[in-house]
Structure formats: C-alpha cells, structure tokens
Phi, psi and omega in degrees: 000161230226119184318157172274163205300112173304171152330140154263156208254154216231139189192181169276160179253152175239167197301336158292018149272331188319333183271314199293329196292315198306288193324321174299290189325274199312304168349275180291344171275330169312291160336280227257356186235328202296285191309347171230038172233165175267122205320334191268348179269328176296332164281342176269338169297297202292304173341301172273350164231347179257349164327136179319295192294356165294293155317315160311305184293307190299355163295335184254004172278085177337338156272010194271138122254129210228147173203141172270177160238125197239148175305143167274350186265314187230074172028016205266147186284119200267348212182155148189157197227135166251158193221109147236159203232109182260134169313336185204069150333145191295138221292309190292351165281323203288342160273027170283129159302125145077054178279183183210171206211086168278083177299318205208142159219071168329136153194147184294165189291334211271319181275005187253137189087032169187061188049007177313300185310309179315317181286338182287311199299299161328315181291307169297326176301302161281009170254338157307283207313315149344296197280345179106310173319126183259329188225121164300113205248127155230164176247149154263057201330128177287004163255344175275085184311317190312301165323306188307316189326290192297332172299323180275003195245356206244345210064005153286144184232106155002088210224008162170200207218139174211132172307121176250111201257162201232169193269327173232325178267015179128234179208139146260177164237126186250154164250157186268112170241145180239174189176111226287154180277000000 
C-alpha cells in the first residue's frame, strides 16, 4: 500500500504559473468537454482562453483572483480556481447580496478526489469574504454530472440557467449555482 499523498499546498498564482495553469485548463476542459464539441469550437476555445497570453492577462487582470494547489513533493500544479468580480452578473444572480463569480475550477484528473478543489473552493472562499462577498455564483455544463455532484456536495444550490452558445454545435445549457459565504 502506497503512503498517503501529502497535502497541497495552496496559494495565489503568479505570472510564472501561467503556461502550467494554461496547460491544466486546456487538459480538463478538453477532458471533460471536448467529446461533446466539435473539433473546430473546442480549438477555438481552448485557443482563446487556455493560451499563455490568455492566461497572462487574467493574471494581471485586477478583477481577477486566481490560486493554485501546488504538489508539496514535486511542485507541479494539481489544480487552480479563478474568481472574478464581475460587473454584470448573471441575471438570476444579480439581486444576490454581494456575489462573486468562481469562473473556473480545474484539477487534473489524477488529483481529483483528494480534496484538491475543496481546498482551492476554501481559499476562494476566504478570499471573497476578505473582499466583502457574501455569496458564490457558478455556470456548470447540465451534462457534467459529475461537477455538478460535487458543486452540491460543496454546497451550491441551483438557481437558473445560461445559454452557452458555440460556433458549430449549437447553444448549451450551463446551470447557474450559488452558494451563500
């Protein structure tokens, strides 16, 4: 039997994290969205949003908070969750006191299910609250049961819906979940 894993250790990410976060991101969303896109909306995606200068900018984006979970044995990044404090919030959000909008929450597969996201979900958490936020807003894709699971085992709850629309295959439906700080 194999020891257990240490902890990771959790922190903000800096502009030298940018290529590893990119590389998780385009990983898992490929993983996990990628078998139900069309080759040409999923390249343009991962293109426009998991790219390094892509990734930069939102390091430097001042509405931004981004934190990794880094291995404590060989540093390599297991995970990282971004936060933004958006201007216009999704409609079924916007008379929530004080939301915040947790855009992304990544962990590689091999690291899922050993508590990374719950501690990157903690780290945000105490940094909305810092900042003045009382409730946490997420979009969900309605086929990732899985995600979903864990977002409600996480404490979110279900509160509408958003059209996600794609270039070739169509509009998805993400569901919008909250979750009081």
């Amino acid at each position: 039997m194999l020891p257990p894993s240490p902890s990771p250790n959790i922190r903000k990410a800096t502009l030298a994290d940018a290529q590893a976060i990119a590389e998780l991101g385009a990983h898992v969303f490929t993983v996990t969205q990628g078998p139900h896109m069309p080759t040409a909306d999923l390249q343009a995606y991962l293109a426009r949003t998991f790219s390094i200068p892509a990734t930069t900018s939102c390091l430097r984006d001042p509405l931004s908070d981004t934190f990794v979970a880094v291995d404590s044995s060989s540093s390599a990044i297991l995970g990282f969750a971004l936060m933004t404090r958006e201007l216009l919030p999704e409609p079924c959000v916007a008379d929530v006191p004080a939301p915040v909008h947790l855009q992304r929450i990544y962990v590689y597969p091999h690291a899922q299910g050993k508590c990374v996201g719950k501690m990157l979900m903690q780290a945000i958490g105490v940094e909305a609250k810092k900042q003045g936020f009382e409730n946490l807003w997420l979009r969900v894709y309605e086929g990732n049961h899985r995600a979903i699971r864990v977002y409600e085992k996480l404490g979110f709850k279900m509160v509408g819906t958003h059209d996600f629309v794609t270039k070739t295959a169509g509009v998805w439906t993400d569901l919008v979940m909250l979750k009081s700080l």
